[in-house]
C-alpha angles and dihedrals in degrees: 000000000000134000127209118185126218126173117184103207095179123058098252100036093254103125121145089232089071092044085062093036084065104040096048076054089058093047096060096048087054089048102049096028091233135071116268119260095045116111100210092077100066083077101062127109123272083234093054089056094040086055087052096050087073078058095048093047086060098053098048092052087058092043079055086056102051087046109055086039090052101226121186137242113209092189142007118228123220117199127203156156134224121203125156079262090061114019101165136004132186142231134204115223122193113206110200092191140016119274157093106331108198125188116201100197117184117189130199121248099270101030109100111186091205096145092051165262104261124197088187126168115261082260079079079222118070100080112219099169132010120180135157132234129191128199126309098003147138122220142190109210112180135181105187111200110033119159123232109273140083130303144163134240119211131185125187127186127220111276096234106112098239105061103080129129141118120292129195133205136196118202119211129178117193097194124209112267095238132072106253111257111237103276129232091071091126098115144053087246099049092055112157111231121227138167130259105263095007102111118225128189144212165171138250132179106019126148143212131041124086090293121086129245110305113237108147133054116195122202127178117198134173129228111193091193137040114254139090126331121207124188117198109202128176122193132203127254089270106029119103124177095195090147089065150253097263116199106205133181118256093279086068088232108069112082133214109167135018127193141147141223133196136216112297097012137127115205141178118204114182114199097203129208107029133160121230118287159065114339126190124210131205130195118194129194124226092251096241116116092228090068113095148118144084141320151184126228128193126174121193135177136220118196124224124259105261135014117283120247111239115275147266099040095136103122130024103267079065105051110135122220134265138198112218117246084026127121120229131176139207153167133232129175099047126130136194128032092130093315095090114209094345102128119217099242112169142018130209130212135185134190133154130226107211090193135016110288140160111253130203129181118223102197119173120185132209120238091272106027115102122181098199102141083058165270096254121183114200122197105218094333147003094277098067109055113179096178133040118176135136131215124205136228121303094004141146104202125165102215106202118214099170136187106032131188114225109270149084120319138189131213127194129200103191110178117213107269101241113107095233091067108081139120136088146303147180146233165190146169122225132197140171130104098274104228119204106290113254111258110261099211101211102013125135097224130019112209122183144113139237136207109232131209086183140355106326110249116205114204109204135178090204152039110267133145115242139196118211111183110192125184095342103312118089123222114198126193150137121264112200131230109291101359129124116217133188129191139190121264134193127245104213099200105047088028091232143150126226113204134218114280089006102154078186106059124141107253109259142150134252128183119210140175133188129198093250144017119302115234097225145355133313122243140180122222 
């Protein structure tokens, strides 16, 4: 048996090492006027060899050449012969990247390669290709998805007397388009950490070399607000990550989001409605072994609308504080950040009235948030509600409570339960008796609002349509040239109804607007 060594150090078999491996070949065929591992050319002249070092002069001064222009070498031949003395030998091959390995292997007329041609492991044992070639042939043999390492190449003729020759064979690597990513990556707690809107890349599926079969690719990445997360990912021609791109929690178990992406494809999928915090992401193969290749991963971020409120303020031990006239924001309906698949529910307010005042809530949703379950209002503590009102989706609402003794006061955000409704809103309590809005001469639309000891009366000098909202219903009509009209209104605390013309109603607010200016001031009766 012999053994012949070639190590490939660049990722297409072009280094300049091999370059110089061939042409001192060549030298010495051109010294020695024969190739080299034949035994017939110790016996010739020392002329004969003097006469061949003006050869080999010239071919260093072009090796020179190839080698300061950089050319490249696109494959390496190995030359052979197989006799019954020698029925197989074996090479060793170096592969610098992942990638296709092909072997063009040319015989001689009367060499027949029946018993194989081996891409074995360098145990010389673990077979990762077999293949036949007959006489005077030329053959393709291929291993698709070997990974980056050494291995050896043996061919081995058929054992009959008469099939013997030389043999040559060309070694290509077609190497994977993408940088590898640093293995090991193969478990939750070997993640590989990368930053939102860099690219990394990746392989998956590749054999040979001491590791196992790749089948899983592991990524950690850190969101510093909540918001959406969208992962941009684009697979090989052979690649297929049929078993999913899982999205889990820090602890690399709990998962939040589950997709899957086929060959050629690029693909973003957006995880929406996470906290803060450290994602991993997994990236599973389909398990066929046909199934390999690169890929690139980006991972970008998109903030909520608005700033969080400061967490935990789930319950009401927990309820932060809030100044009066102030506007605060929040968020409810986001997972992870370290929490798993606990939801943010509720959220829990305080402020303090240090005198009677009338109160009103300005409350103002994002485009999925839905406070259904409900906008509550406590007085002291949780067992005495004094308000009770919802708020949809993508809404700005004033909820009145009116008329409030001095003290301490709750208020609860509770999100509808189902997990679609998520997202921020913000928020601010007013207070301050509202006085009748001052007359805009000239203006399209007059808003405002009056407190009320009895029905409000409007005195006009012309037909217009008007809008009066009390206590959160609206009442729309038409007032007449030169009449003076009053309504009922609601009173939201007491739940009770002033009548026209009523000199004892309970005190309460109401809101209007007309479709143009008022001619004089609003009044209550």
């Amino acid at each position: 048996m012999k053994n012949r060594h070639l190590n490939y150090p660049e990722r297409a078999f072009g280094s300049r090492s091999i370059v110089i491996t061939k042409v001192l070949l060549w030298a010495r065929y051109l010294v020695v006027g024969g190739w080299p591992f034949r035994s017939e050319t110790a016996g010739q002249s020392p002329s004969r060899r003097m006469a061949g070092g003006c050869r080999l002069l010239a071919v260093l001064i072009c090796l020179a050449c190839v080698v300061a222009l950089g050319i490249p070498v696109q494959g390496q031949i190995l030359n052979g012969t197989l006799t019954d003395a020698v029925p197989f030998e074996t090479h060793s091959v170096k592969l610098a990247d992942d990638g296709r390995l092909t072997l063009t292997i040319t015989t001689g007329p009367d060499l027949n390669l029946l018993n194989g041609v081996y891409i074995l492991e360098t145990d010389g044992v673990t077979q990762l290709y077999h293949g036949t070639q007959g006489p005077g042939a030329t053959k393709e043999h291929s291993v698709a998805n070997l990974r980056a390492g050494e291995y050896l190449v043996k061919v081995w003729k058929d054992g009959r007397s008469f099939y013997f020759g030389p043999y040559t064979i060309e070694a290509k690597l077609e190497p994977e388009s993408r940088p590898v990513d640093g293995e090991p990556n193969n478990l939750p707690e070997q993640a590989l950490a990368f930053e939102l809107n860099q690219p990394v890349t990746g392989h998956m599926g590749f054999v040979g070399g001491p590791a196992p079969l790749d089948g899983t690719d592991y990524w950690k990445v850190r969101t510093p607000t909540d918001g959406q997360l969208a992962l941009e990912i684009t697979t090989g021609p052979d690649l297929n990550l049929l078993n999913g791109v899982f999205v889990y929690d820090s602890d690399g178990k709990t998962q939040l989001a589950w997709r899957t992406q086929g060959p050629s494809e690029t693909k973003i999928h957006v995880v929406n409605q996470l906290r803060a915090g450290t994602y991993v992401i997994a990236l599973v193969k389909d398990t066929r072994t046909q199934y390999y290749g690169s890929y690139s991963l980006t991972a970008r971020h998109a903030p909520d609308g608005l700033d969080n409120d400061s967490e935990p303020n789930d319950a009401e031990a927990q309820a932060q504080s809030m100044l009066l006239n102030t506007l605060v924001t929040g968020h409810l309906g986001f997972l992870g950040g370290g929490l798993g698949t606990t939801v943010d529910q509720d959220d829990w307010w305080v402020f303090t009235l240090p005198d009677s005042d009338s109160v009103e809530i300005e409350l103002a949703t994002g485009a999925d948030l839905n406070l259904f379950n409900g906008v509550m209002v406590y007085q002291d503590d949780a067992s005495k509600r004094i308000y009770w009102g919802s708020q949809g989706s993508g809404d700005s609402k004033r909820h009145i409570l009116g008329d409030l003794g001095s003290g301490r006061y709750l208020l609860r955000l509770v999100k509808d339960s189902r997990p679609w409704y998520w997202g921020s809103y913000s928020l601010r309590v007013k207070t301050g008796k509202l006085l009748p809005p001052e007359v805009s001469t000239g203006s399209v639309k007059v808003i405002g609002s009056i407190q009320d000891h009895g029905a409000p009366s409007f005195n006009i000098a012309d037909n217009h349509f008007w809008t009066m909202t009390t206590a959160g219903f609206d009442q729309v009509g038409k007032i007449g040239f030169g009449q003076r009209q009053a309504y009922p209104t609601r009173c939201p605390r007491q739940g009770l109804t002033a009548r026209r013309w009523s000199g004892k109603a309970p005190r309460c607010e109401s809101r209007y607007e007309t479709d143009r200016a008022l001619p004089a001031a609003v009044g209550g009766r």
